[in-house]
C-alpha positions as CSV (number, residue, x, y, z in Angstrom):
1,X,119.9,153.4,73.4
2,X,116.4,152.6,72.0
3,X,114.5,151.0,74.4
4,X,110.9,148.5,73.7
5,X,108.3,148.6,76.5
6,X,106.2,145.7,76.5
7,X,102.9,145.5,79.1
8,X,99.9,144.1,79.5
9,X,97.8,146.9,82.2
10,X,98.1,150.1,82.9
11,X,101.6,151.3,82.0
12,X,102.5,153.2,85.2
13,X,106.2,151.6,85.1
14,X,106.0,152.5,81.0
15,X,105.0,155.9,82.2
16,X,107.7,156.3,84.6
17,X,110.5,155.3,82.0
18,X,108.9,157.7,79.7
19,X,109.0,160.5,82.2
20,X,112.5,159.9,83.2
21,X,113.3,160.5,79.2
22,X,111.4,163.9,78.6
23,X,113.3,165.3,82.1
24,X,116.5,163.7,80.8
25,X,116.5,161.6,83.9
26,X,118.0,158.7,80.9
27,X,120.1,160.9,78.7
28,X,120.8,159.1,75.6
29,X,117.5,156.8,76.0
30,X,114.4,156.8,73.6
31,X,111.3,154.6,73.7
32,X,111.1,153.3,70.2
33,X,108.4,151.3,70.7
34,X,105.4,150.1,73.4
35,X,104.8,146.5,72.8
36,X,100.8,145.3,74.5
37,X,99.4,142.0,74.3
38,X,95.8,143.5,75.6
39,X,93.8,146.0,73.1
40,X,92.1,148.0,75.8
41,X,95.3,148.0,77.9
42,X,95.9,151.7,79.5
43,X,99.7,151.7,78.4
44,X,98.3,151.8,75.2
45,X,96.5,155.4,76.1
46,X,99.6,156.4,77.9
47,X,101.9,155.8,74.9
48,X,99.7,157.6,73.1
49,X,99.6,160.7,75.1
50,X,103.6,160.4,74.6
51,X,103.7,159.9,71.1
52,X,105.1,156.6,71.0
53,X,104.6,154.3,68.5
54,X,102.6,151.2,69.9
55,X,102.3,147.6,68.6
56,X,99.3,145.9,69.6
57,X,98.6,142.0,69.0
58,X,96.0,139.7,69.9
59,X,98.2,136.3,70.7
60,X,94.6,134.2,69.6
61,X,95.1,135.5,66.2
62,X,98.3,133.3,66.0
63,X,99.2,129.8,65.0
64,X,101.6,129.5,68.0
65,X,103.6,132.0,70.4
66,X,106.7,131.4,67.6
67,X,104.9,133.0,65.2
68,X,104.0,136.2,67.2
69,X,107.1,136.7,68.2
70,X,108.5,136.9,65.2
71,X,106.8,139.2,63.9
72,X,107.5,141.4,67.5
73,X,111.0,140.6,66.7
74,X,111.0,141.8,62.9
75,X,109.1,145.3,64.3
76,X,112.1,145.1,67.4
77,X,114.7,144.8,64.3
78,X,113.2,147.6,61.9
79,X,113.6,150.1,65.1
80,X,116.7,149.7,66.2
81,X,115.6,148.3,69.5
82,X,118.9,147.4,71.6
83,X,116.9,146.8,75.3
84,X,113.5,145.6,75.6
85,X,112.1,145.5,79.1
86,X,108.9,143.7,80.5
87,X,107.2,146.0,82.6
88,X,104.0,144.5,84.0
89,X,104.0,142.1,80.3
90,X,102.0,138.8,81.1
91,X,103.4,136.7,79.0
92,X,106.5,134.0,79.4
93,X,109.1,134.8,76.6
94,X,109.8,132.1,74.2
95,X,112.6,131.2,72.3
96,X,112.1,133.5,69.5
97,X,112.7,136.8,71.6
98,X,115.2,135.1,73.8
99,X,117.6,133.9,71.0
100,X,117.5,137.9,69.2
101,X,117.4,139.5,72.4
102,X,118.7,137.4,75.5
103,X,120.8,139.5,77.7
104,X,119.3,142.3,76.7
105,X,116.1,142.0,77.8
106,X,115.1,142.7,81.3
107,X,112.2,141.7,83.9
108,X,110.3,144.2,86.4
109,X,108.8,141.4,89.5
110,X,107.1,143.3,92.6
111,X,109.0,140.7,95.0
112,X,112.8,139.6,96.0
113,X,113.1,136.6,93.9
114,X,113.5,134.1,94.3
115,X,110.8,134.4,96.6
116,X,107.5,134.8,95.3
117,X,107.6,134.3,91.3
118,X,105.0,134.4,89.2
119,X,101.6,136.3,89.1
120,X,100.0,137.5,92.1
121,X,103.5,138.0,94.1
122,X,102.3,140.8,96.3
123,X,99.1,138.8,97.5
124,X,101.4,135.5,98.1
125,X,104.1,137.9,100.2
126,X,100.6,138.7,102.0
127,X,99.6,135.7,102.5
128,X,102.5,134.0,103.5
129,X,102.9,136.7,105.8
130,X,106.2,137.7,105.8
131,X,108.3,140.7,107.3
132,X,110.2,142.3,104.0
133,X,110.0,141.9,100.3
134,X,110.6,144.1,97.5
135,X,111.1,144.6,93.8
136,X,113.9,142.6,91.4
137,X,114.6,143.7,87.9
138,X,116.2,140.8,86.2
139,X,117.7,139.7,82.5
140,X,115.2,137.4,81.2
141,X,115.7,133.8,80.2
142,X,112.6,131.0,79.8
143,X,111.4,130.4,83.0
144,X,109.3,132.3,85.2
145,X,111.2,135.1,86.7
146,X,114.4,133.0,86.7
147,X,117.2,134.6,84.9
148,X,120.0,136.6,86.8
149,X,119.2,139.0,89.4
150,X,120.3,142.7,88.4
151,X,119.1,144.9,91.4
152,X,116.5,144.6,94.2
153,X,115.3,147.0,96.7
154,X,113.5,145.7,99.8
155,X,109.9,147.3,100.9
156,X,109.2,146.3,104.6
157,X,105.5,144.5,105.3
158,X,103.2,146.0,107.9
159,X,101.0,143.9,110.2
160,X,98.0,146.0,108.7
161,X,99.1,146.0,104.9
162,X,96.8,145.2,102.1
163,X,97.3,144.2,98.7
164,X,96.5,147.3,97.7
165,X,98.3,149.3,100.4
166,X,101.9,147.5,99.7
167,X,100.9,147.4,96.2
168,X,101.2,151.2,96.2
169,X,104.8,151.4,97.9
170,X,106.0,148.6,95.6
171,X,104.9,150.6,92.6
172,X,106.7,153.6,93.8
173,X,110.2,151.4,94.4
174,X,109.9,150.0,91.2
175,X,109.3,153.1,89.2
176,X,112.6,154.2,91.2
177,X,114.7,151.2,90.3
178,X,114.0,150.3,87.0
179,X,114.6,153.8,85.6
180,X,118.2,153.5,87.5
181,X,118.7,150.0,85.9
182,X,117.9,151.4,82.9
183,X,120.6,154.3,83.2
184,X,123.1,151.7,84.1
185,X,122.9,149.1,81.1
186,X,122.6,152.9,79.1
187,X,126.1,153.9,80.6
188,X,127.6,150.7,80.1
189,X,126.1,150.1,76.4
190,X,127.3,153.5,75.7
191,X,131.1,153.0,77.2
192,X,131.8,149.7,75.2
């Protein structure tokens, strides 16, 4: 299964998926491609030290969101990509990407959705003060982390957790789940 990374910061779920690859942690599973909206985004340095091929746009440099997705969709189409998965990508998917690759495109969101879309999720579960939240990896459809739910793994709140602090254990669950996620849709890509 080759598999399209897009991101937007520093790549540490990007680097996990990549990891799991070279240990054959996703046997069958290649990174065709690493897909950044920012320039000076550390996923792009990551990728690099990998050797995977990146593609790099600047979304001002379009007419409209149509027309850079296309052309994502056209590099998507030249390499084989049969999963693409958001991994810390800014960016609400539009109708381009969703009508080539809708149900097979998934979402990475540091909270249990429903609860707590959007940016910032983390500093909102802080802030609202709640008890548990967690991590969701979910297909992607147009909203903002709206489309079916595909795993979740809570992460319990302390009284004296920070951003950062929880941050740090949601990273380390979401590395964990989306690399079995992605060894799942493998498996059942590969038995059909």
């Amino acid at each position: 299964m080759r598999v399209a990374v897009f991101a937007s910061g520093s790549g540490s779920n990007f680097e996990a998926i990549a990891e799991a690859c070279r240990t054959n942690m996703l046997p069958g599973v290649e990174i065709a491609l690493v897909v950044c909206d920012k320039p000076d985004a550390k996923v792009l340095t990551r990728a690099e030290r990998h050797q995977i091929p990146t593609f790099t746009f600047n979304p001002k440099e379009y007419a409209s969101k149509e027309e850079f997705e296309t052309v994502i969709k056209n590099e998507l189409m030249k390499l084989d990509v049969s999963l693409v998965v958001l991994a810390g990508y800014m960016r609400l998917i539009g109708s381009v990407l969703l009508e080539e690759y809708g149900g097979r495109m998934i979402n990475l969101h540091p909270s249990l959705l429903p609860s707590f879309p959007g940016k910032d999720a983390i500093g909102q579960a802080i802030r609202y003060g709640v008890k548990v939240t967690g991590v969701t990896v979910h297909y992607v459809d147009e909203g903002m982390d709206t489309g079916p739910i595909i795993a979740q793994e809570p992460v319990l709140v302390s009284d004296t957790d920070t951003v950062e602090s929880l941050g740090q254990r949601i990273h380390s669950v979401e590395h964990q789940l989306l690399v079995e996620v992605i060894k799942q849709l493998s498996a059942t890509t590969a038995s059909v």
